[in-house]
N, C-alpha and C positions, 0 to 999 in steps of 0.2 A: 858162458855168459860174461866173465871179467874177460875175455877177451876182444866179447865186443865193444861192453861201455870205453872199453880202452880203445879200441881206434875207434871211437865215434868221439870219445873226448880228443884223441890226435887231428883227429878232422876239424875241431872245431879249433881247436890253435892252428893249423893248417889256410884255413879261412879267416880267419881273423889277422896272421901275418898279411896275408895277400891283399887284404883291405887298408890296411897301414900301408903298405908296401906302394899298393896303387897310388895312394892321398897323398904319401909323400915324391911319386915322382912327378904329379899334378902341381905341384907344389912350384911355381911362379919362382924361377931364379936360384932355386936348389939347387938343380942340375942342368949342364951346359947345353945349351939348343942346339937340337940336332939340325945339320945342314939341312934345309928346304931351298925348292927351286922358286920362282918366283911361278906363280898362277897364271901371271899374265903371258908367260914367257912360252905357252901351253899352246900348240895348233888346237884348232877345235876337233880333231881328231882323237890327241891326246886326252883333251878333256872327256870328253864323251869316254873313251876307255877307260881312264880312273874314275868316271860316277860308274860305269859299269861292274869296276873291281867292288867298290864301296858297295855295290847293292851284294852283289856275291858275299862279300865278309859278313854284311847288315844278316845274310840269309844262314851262314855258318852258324856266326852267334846265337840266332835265335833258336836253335838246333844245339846251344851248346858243343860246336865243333872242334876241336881244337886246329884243324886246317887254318882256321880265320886266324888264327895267329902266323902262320908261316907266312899267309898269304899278305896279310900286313905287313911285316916285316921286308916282306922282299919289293913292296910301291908306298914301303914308308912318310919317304921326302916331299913324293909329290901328294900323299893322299895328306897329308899334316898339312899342306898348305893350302890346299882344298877348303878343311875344316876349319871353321874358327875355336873349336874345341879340339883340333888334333891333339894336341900333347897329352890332354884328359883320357882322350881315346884310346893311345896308345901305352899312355900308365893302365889303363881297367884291362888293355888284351893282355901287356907282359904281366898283370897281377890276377889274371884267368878269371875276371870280373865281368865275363859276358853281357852278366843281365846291365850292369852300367855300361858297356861299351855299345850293347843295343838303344839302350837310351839316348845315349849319347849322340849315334848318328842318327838315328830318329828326330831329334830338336833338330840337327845338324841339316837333316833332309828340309827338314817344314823350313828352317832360315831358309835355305838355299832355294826354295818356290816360291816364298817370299821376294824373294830378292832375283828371279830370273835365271839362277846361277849362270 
């Protein structure tokens, strides 16, 4: 039984690092902005692949996947510039904040209908 309140108490500092962790790399000017490409710079081919990638990750997260972290990671630049909450995005997947990082392109989706993408 102390074995378990023990790692359920480790989990809950576990989660709670990752929550700071996320907030502070969202954090506006803290840390140096990662190179992005320009969106416009994007054939419509391009584009249409990376809303493709995003629905892929959107589909990981909500599955709680941890793939959708690799998968980010490796169309980072351009998926960050896609998004006007990239950087947010990318703090909640390296802080394994799925259920934010699903929010996130969620708002991200509905702007971008909004707006034609």
């Amino acid at each position: 039984m102390n074995e378990t309140l023990g790692f359920a108490h480790f989990l809950e500092h576990t989660d709670a690092v990752a929550r700071m962790l996320a907030s502070l790399m969202a954090t506006p000017g803290l840390l140096p902005s990662p190179t992005t490409v320009a969106v416009t710079g994007l054939t419509p081919a391009e584009r249409t692949a990376a809303y493709a990638r995003l629905a892929t990750i959107k589909d990981l997260l909500a599955q709680n996947d941890a793939n959708a972290t690799e998968l980010w990671e490796a169309h980072a630049p351009v998926l960050m510039a896609l998004l006007p909450h990239g950087a947010q995005v990318q703090a909640a997947i390296a802080g394994y904040d799925f259920d934010l990082a699903f929010e996130l392109l969620q708002n991200s989706e509905a702007d971008a209908t909004m707006e034609g993408h």
